[in-house]
C-alpha positions in Angstrom: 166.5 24.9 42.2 169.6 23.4 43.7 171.4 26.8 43.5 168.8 28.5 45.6 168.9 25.6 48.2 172.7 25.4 48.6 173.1 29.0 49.6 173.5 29.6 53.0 173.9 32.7 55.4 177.7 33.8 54.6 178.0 31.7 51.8 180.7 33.5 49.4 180.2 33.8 45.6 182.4 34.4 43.0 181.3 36.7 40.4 183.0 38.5 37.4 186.1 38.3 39.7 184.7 39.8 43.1 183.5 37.7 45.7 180.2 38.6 47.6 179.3 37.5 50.9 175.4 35.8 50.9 173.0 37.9 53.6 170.0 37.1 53.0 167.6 35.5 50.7 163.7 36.0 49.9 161.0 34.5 47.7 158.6 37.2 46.4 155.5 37.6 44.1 153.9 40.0 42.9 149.9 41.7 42.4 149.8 41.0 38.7 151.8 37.3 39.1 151.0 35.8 42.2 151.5 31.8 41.4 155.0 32.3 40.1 157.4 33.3 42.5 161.6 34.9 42.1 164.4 34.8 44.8 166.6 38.1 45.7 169.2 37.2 47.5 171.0 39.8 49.5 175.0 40.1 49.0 177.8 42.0 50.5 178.5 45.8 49.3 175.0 46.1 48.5 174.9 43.9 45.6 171.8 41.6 45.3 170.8 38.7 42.8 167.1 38.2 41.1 166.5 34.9 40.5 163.9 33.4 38.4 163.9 29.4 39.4 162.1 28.3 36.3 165.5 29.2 34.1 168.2 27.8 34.9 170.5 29.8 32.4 170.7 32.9 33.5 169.9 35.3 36.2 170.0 39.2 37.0 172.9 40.7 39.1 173.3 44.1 40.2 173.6 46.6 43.5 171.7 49.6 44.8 172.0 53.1 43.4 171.2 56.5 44.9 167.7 57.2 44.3 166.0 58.5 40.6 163.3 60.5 42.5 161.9 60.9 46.0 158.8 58.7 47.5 156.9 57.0 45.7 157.7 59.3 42.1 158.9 57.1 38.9 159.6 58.9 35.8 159.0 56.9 32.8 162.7 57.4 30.9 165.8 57.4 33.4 169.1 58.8 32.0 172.4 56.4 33.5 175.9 56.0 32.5 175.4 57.4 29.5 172.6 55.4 28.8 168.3 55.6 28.0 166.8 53.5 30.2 162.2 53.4 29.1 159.6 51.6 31.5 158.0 48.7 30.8 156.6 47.5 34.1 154.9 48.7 36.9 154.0 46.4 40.0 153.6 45.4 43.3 156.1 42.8 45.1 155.1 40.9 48.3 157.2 38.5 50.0 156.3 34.7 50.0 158.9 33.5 52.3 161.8 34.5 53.9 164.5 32.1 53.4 167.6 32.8 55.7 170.0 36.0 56.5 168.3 38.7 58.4 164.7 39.3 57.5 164.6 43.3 57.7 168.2 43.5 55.9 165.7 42.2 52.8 163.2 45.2 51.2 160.1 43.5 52.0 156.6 44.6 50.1 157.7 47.4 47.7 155.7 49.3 44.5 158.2 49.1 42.1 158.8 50.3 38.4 161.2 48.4 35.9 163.0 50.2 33.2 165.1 48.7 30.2 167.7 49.7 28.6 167.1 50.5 24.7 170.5 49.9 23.5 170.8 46.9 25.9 167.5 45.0 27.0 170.3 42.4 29.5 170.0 45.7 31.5 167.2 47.0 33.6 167.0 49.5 36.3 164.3 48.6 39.0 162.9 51.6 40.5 161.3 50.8 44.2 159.3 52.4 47.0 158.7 50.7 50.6 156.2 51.7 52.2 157.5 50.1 55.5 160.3 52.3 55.3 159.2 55.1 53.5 162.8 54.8 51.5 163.7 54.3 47.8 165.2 50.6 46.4 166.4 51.3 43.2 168.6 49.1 41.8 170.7 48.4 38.6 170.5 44.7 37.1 172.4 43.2 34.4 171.4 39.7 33.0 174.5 37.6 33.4 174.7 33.6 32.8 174.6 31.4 36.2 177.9 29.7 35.0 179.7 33.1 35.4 178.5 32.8 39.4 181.1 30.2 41.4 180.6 29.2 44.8 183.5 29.6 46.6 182.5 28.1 50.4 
């Protein structure tokens, strides 16, 4: 996908009128789906983009939140802004390759938990444990449209 291979370490993007700074990028699979793989791609003020290269319309965009629960604990509803958010998936991610940026600056291998948003399925809050680290990566995503994302330099 030519929008994966242009980004570079410190690359900035423009998106919904804030510019991020690229850190680091990833491919990852996971247990139940090991043949296709997704991008994350690291951004400034812990913001991060999911990337599936097989559609080229849109993408998921989001940034880390304080943790839902400790360890490796993931309710199945999650109350946030207001909102009901239900699970719908749970799996295990595993890096492919690392791309660029600073490797450990990326999760890694993480059991994670996805949960949608029943008023709203463009939103999802991904619920993740790391073993590594022993620490929490949950994150809310919002599905936006790739022509909303500019490339500043």
């Amino acid at each position: 996908m030519k929008f994966l291979d242009d980004l570079k370490e410190g690359t900035i993007l423009k998106i919904e009128n804030k510019e991020y700074a690229v850190i680091a990028m990833n491919f990852y699979v996971t247990e139940t789906n090991s043949k296709d793989y997704y991008a994350k791609v690291l951004l400034s003020n812990h913001h991060c983009l999911c990337i599936d290269p097989n559609n080229s319309k849109t993408l998921d965009f989001g940034y880390e939140l304080k943790p839902f629960a400790k360890k490796e604990k993931f309710p199945k509803t999650i109350s946030f802004n207001g909102h009901k958010y239900i699970f719908v998936e749970k799996d295990y991610q595993m890096v492919l390759k690392h791309v660029l940026g600073d490797q450990l600056a990326m999760e890694g291998e993480c059991l994670f938990t996805n949960h949608i948003n029943i008023d709203d399925e463009t939103e999802t809050i991904s619920m993740g444990y790391i073993p590594r680290t022993k620490t929490r990566a949950d994150m809310y995503l919002k599905n936006i449209e790739f022509k909303k994302i500019k490339v500043i330099k």
